[in-house]
PAMARKE-947167 format. One record per residue: z, x, y of N, C-alpha, C, O in turn. Coordinates in steps of 0.001 Angstrom, whole numbers, plus 524288, in hexadecimal, padded with zeros to 5 digits. Each point is the difference from the previous one (the first is absolute). Example, Ala and Ser with C-alpha at 12.3 -4.5 7.8 and 13.67 -1.06 7.14 Angstrom:
BEGIN
81E78833867E9C6800007FC86804A68000080384804B0802998040C7FFED7FA977FA968042D8003C80334804A6802DA7FCFE80442800A9801FD80454
***
This chain:
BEGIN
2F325C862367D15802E3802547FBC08057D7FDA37FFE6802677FF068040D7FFB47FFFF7F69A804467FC68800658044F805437FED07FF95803AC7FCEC804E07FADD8072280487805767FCF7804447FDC77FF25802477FD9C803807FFB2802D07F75A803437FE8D7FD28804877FEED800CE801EA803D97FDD9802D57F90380429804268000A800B2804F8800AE7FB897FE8B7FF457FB7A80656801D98051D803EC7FEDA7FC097FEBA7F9A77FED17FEA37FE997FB9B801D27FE88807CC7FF727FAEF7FE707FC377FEE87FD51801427FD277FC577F8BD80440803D87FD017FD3B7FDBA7FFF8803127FA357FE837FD367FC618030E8089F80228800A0803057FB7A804CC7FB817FDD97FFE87FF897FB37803FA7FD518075B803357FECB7FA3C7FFC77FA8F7FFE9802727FD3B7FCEC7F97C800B7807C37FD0B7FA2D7FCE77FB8A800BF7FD0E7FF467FC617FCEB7FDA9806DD802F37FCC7803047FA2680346801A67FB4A7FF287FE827FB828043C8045B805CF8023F7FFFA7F974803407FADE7FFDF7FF227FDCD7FBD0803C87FFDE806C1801777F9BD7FDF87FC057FDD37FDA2800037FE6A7FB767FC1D8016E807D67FB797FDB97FCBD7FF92801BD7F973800E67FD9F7FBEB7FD39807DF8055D800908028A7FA2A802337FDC67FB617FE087FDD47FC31806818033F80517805B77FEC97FB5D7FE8F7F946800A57FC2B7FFA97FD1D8048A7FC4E8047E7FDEF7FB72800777FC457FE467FB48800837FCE17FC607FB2B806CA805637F9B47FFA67FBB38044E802977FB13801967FD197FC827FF7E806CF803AC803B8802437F9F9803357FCA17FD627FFA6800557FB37802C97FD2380621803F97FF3C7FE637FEC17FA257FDEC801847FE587FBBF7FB8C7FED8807D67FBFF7FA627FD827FC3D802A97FBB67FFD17FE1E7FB947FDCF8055D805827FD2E801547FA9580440802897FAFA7FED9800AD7FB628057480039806D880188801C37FA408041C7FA857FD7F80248800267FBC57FDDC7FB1D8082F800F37FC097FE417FC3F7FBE27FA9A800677FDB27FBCD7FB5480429809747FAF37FCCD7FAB07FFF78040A7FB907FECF7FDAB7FBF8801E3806B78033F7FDD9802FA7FB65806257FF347FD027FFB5800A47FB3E804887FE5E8064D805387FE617FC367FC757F9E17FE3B7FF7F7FF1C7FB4D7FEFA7FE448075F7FEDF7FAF07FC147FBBD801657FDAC7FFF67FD8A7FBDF7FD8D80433804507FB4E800DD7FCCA80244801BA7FB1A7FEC17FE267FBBE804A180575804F17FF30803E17FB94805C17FACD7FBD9802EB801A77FC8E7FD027FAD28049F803487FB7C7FD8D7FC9D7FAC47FF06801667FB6C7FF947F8F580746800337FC8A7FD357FE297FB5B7FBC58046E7FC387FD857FE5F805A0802CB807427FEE27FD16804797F7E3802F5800217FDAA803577FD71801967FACD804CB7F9F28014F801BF7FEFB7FF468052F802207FCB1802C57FA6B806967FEA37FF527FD80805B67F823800058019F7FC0C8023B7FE69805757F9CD805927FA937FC547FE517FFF48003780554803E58006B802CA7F6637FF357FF037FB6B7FF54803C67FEDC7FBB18015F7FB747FF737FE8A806027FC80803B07FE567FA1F801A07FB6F800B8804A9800068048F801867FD5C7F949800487FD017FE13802D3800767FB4C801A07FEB87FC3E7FD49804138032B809957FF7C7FC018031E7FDF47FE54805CA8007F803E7802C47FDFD7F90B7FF5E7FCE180141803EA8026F801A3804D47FD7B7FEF6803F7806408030C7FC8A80390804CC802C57FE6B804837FF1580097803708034F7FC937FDBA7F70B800768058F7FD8C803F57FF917FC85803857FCC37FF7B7FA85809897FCC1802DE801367FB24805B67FF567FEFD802C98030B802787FF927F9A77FA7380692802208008B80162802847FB107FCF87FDB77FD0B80453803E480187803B18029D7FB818052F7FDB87FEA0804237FFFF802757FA407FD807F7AE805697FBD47FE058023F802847FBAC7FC58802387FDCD8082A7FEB47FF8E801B9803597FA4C7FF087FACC7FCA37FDF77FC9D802BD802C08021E7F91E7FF5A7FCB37FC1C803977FC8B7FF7F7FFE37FC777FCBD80600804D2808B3803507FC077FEE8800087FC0E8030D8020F7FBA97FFC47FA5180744804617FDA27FAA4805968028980423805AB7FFA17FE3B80474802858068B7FAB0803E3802898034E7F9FA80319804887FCB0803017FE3A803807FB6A806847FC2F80231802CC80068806128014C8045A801888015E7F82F801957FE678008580644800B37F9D38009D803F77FB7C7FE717FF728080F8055F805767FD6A8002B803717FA81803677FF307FF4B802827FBF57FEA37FD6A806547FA90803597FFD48014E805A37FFD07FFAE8026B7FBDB801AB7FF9D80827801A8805DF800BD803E6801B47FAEA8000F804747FE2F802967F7FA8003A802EB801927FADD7FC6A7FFAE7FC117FF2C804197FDA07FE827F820801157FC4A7FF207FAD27FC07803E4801657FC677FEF27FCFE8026C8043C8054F7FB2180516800FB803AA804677FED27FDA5804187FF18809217FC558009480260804857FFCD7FF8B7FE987F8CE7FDC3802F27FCED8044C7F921801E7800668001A7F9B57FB607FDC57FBA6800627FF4B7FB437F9AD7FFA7809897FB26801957FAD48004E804F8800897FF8A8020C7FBAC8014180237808F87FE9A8058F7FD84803318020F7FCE67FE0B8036D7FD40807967FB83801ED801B4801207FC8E7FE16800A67F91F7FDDF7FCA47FD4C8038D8083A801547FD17801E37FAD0801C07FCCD7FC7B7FD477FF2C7FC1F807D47FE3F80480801537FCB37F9E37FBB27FB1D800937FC627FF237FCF2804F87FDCC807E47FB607FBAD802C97F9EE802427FE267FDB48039C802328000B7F8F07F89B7FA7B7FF1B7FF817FF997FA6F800248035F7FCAE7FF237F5C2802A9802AB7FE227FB618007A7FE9F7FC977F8CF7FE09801347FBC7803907FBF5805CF7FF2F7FC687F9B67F9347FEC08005E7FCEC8012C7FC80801C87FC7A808097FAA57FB7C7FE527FDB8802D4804BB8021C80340802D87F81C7FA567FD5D7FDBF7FEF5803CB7FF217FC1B802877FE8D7FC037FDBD8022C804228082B801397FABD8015A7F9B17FB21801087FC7E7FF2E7FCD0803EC7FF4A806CE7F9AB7FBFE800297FD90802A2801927FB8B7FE45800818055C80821801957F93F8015A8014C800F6805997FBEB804788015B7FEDC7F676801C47FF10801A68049F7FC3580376804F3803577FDB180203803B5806397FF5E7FB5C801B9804BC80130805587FED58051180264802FC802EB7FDCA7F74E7FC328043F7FD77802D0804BC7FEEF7FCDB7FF817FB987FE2480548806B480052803AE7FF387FDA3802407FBC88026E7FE3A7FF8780472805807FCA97FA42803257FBD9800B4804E8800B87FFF7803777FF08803307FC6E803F27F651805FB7FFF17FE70801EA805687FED67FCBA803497FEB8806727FD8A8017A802DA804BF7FDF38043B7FFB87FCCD802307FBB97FFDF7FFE38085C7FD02806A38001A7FC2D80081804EB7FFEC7FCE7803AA80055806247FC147FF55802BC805397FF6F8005C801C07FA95801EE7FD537FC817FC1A80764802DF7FF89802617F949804AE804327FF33800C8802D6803CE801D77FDCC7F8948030C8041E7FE847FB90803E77FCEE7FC9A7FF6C7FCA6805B380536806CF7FD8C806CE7FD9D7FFF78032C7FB217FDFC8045D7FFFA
***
């Protein structure tokens, strides 16, 4: 059983705010028209915005769930999104 320290509680929320604060970076460009896209390389998936600006994994999973964030297409296999934009409500 793991028990929690002060230390490891405020390198989890660093983490937190980290993932926040990069996702509310990509969703300011988005919503200025940017997209963000799904590449496939033989490393694995990266996540690129439309201006070439790289966005990490753990961030690009905080801002597809985001409600403004819908998927545009389907990507090469059915029910695989690629891309996303950001829609106004």
């Amino acid at each position: 059983m793991f028990i929690q320290t002060l230390t490891t509680i405020k390198r989890a929320r660093a983490r937190a705010d980290r993932r926040r604060l990069g996702a509310a970076r990509v969703v300011t460009a988005m919503q200025g028209g940017e997209a963000l896209q799904k590449h496939f390389t033989r490393q694995g998936p990266v996540f690129l915005l439309t201006d070439g600006k790289s966005v990490s994994a753990d961030v690009a999973v905080v801002v597809i769930a985001d409600i403004r964030v819908v998927a545009v297409n389907e990507g090469l296999f059915p029910s695989t999104p690629q891309t996303w934009r950001f829609v106004e409500q």
